[in-house]
Phi, psi and omega in degrees: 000143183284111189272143193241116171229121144001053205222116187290140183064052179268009176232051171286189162284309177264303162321335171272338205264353142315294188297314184281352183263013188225001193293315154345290184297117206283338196270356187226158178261156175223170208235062145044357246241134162196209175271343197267162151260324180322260173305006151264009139308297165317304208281356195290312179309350211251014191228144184300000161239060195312303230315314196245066180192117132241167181267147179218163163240153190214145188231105167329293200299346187283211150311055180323295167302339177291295189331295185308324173298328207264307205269001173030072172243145198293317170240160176230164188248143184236101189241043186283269169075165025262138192264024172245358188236060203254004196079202192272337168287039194261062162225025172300324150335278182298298206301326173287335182276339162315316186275353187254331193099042188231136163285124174231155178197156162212187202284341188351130148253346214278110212316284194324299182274346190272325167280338143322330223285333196304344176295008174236035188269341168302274228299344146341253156337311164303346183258324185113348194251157180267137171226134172223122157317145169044067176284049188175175207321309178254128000248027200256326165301310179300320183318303214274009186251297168333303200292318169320308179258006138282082167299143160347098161123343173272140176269100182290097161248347150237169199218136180203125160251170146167151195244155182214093195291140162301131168309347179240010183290317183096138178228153163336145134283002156277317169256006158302329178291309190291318206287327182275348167282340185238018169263155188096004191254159188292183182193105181301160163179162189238124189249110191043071176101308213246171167288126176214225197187135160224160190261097174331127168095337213251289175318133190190136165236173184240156196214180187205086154304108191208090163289133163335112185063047161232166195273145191278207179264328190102201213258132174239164179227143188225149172253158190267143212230165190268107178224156191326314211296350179310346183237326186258304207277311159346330183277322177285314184275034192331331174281018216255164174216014162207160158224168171188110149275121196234180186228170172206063180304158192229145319014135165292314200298323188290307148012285175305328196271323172282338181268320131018274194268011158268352169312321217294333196263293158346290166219105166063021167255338154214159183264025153182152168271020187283336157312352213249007192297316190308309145346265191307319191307301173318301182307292193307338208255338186306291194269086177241076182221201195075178160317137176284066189211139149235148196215172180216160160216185177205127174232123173227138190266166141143216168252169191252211227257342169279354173103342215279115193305134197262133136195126201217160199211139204237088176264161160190148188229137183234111190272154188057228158317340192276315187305301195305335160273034187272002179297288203262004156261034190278310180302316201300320177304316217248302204313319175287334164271333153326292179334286187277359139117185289288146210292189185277129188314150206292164175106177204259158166178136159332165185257346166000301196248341161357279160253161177232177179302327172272003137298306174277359151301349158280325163285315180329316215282308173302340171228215190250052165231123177283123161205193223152187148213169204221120233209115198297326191306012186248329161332139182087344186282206157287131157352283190299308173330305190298322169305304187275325175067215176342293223290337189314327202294323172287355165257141232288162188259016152277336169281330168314321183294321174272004186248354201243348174288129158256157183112209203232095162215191196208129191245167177167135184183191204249144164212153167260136182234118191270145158239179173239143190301335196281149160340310190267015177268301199256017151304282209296001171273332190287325186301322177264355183082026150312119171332154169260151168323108195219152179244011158196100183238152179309136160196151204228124199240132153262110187258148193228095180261124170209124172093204183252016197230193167229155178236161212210130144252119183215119189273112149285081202030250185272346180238178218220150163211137167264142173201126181258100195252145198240167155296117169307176185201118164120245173267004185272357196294139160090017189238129141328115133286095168260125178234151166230104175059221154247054160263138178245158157218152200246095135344095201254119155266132194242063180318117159217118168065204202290021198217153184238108145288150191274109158277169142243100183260316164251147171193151203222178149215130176084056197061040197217108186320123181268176161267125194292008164300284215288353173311153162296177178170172180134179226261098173233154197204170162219161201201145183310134151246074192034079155091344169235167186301103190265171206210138164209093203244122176227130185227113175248162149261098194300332135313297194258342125133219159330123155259301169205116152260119189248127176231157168176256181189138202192135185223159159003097159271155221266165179295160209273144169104353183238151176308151177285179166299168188249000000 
């Protein structure tokens, strides 16, 4: 028999994209549900199992419990919204699926209503059925990325989110409603220790979303939005003594403009944007440019289980299309987890404790998002390690082996090198002392790791170029900083399968930031060569095309007066 679920806003944005991460599963029917039955008709069509999708129309405002009777479903999901503006009533909802006996959960951002729900928790219980609040990133992701990164024994005393949707995701006019009703307005949250206030959207740090062996997101500066965990984690941490969550929409400029017109509500001068929602939902849906990419992060402080200071940071980055449905796969878990069994225990609660981070790693695993954490206890380490943090271990072990020496050594082996032919080709190769073209010459790179940074000479027969890499900082956090002279260029290392790739994400000259349009780029990467370092450094120009590229090989060099390595 078919468990049949509900889902209230379903052809919405997280609801309809609830419905396509769940349309697969054979074991269940799903409902459709909004105001239009037209258009939850239409989108029923758009999903690979019409068979098990109907449309239904359902009005918050009617008659709930009749609707809800009528439409007999085992659970229901309400991914509708903005759950800050639900009225003087805003459980009618929950309250009705309780007195019928239906399992419920939603979508919640909302601080206010996600912390309420607990007032139903007898009556929860006493029906047999589970209703959980806030079913989705804040607060069921972040909770379960804290419990990942408070190993046993550790004291969590701050806590930082922030989420940074992709400039091409699209986002609701439900939550363009809740963020404008409350920006510029105070916001509890507890700041050192204590019960405090901050002004939304106005309160704002910068954070470098970079998960281990990925290109990072860059330096984001995110603001502060009114969210469950601002309430609910505190309750899970008791010791905790700051939360703070934030968002980082992208644009930045637009960004700057919203935080901008929330002075204006700060101070008294208008009492809410919330006319304007309609507005900011265009401009947002408008201005859509940068990368098709979003991420999140969870950063947590405190001591570990030796008294000894803890700070670790839980990243992810989701490309293209795929991140906006990371909303809805806290409901996609637990609906699946009904199935197989045993569903979530009877009572009222925030979604908080639900789940953990290998849930949603199993859905990632289907698509193109990527995470990891990052463990401040990798400071003292090699350069490159501190870079890839988790991910150094995927990397091949000839490259590791030259990259994990500290001190003064020497590398050699042989490489062939093409230059390229136009004029501004072989200007800028002459400039940095780029090898001349060969199709087999000795080369000898002497490496100087000291400190946190490295310095590289690399002899090409009689002639040399020098270059110094150091961890990026700033807008450069989680990338390489490689310099020749004064061009810096900021570096994304990337392990894939037996070869490490170079991105070149940023480059400035004389500290003075360039358009990374206008950067050099081409494919250089380095790689296991049956046991030894291999090498392909390719440098182009879209202006000048090639300027040069050398690949080859390198292994130890031998001590003086003994053979080299083969």
């Amino acid at each position: 028999m078919k468990v049949l679920v509900l889902v209230l806003g379903g052809y919405g944005i997280f609801g309809g994209r609830l419905a396509a991460l769940l349309a697969a599963e054979t074991r269940l029917t799903l409902a459709i549900a909004g105001r239009s039955q037209a258009k939850a008709a239409a989108f029923c069509a758009t999903l690979p199992a019409r068979e098990r999708a109907l449309a239904c129309a359902f009005d918050r405002d009617a008659e709930v419990e009749a609707q809800l009777r009528a439409a007999a479903p085992d659970v229901v999901v309400d991914a509708s919204g903005p759950f800050q503006a639900y009225g003087d009533d805003p459980y009618r909802v929950v309250k009705a699926c309780i007195a019928l006996g239906i399992d419920y959960l939603d979508l919640a951002d909302g601080a206010d209503f996600v912390a309420g729900i607990a007032r139903f928790d007898a009556a929860a219980r006493e029906r047999g059925v589970f209703v959980l609040a806030g079913a989705s990133s804040y607060p069921a992701l972040t909770a379960a990325a804290v419990r990942r990164l408070g190993r046993p024994g550790d004291t969590v005393e701050t806590i930082a989110a922030g989420i940074a949707p992709s400039p091409h995701a699209g986002v609701g006019l439900s939550v363009v409603r809740a963020i404008a009703g409350y920006a510029g307005k105070r916001v509890a949250l507890v700041r050192g220790g204590r019960a405090a206030s901050a002004h939304a959207l106005i309160d704002s740090m910068r954070f470098t979303i970079a998960p281990p062996g990925q290109v990072p997101l860059g330096r984001i500066r995110f603001s502060l939005v009114d969210a469950p965990d601002l309430r609910v984690l505190p309750l899970l941490w008791p010791g905790v003594r700051s939360v703070w969550v934030g968002a980082g929409p992208a644009p930045a400029v637009l960004h700057r403009g919203l935080s901008a017109l929330a002075w204006l509500v700060r101070l008294k001068l208008v009492p809410s944007l919330a006319p304007l929602a309609a507005l900011f939902h265009a401009a947002i849906n408008l201005l859509r440019w940068g990368e098709h990419r979003g991420g999140m992060f969870v950063a947590v402080t405190g001591c570990d289980a030796q008294g000894r200071p803890m700070a670790r940071a839980w990243h992810m980055v989701a490309e293209g299309a795929d991140g906006p449905f990371i909303p809805s796969m806290a409901a996609a878990a637990i609906v699946r987890r009904m199935l197989d069994g045993p569903k979530p225990a009877p009572g009222a609660r925030p979604a908080a404790g639900e789940l953990e981070l290998d849930d949603y790693e199993a859905q990632f695993a289907a698509r193109r998002i990527a995470s990891g954490c990052r463990d401040a206890e990798t400071a003292g380490r090699p350069l490159f390690q501190r870079i890839l943090g988790e991910a150094w271990t995927g990397v091949p072990a000839p490259l590791r082996a030259l990259h994990e020496r500290s001190g003064t050594h020497r590398w050699q082996g042989l490489a062939a090198v093409e230059r390229g032919r136009g004029a501004l080709a072989q200007l800028a190769a002459a400039l940095f002392r780029f090898p001349r073209a060969a199709q087999s010459v000795p080369l000898r790179v002497d490496i100087s790791a000291r400190g946190v940074g490295e310095t590289w000479r690399r002899t090409f027969g009689p002639r040399s170029f020098t270059s110094r890499l150091a961890l990026g900082q700033g807008r450069r956090d989680g990338l390489l900083v490689e310099r020749f002279g004064p061009f810096a260029f900021g570096i994304a290392l990337v392990p894939d399968g037996t070869t490490l790739r170079y991105v070149v994400r940023r480059w400035s000259l004389f500290g003075i930031p360039l358009p990374n349009a206008w950067a050099p780029g081409g494919a250089t990467r380095e790689f296991d060569d049956g046991g030894r370092f291999g090498f392909d450094v390719e440098i182009r120009h879209g202006l000048m095309g090639l300027i040069v590229r050398y690949k080859g090989w390198l292994v130890p060099a031998a001590p003086e007066g003994a053979e080299a390595e083969p």
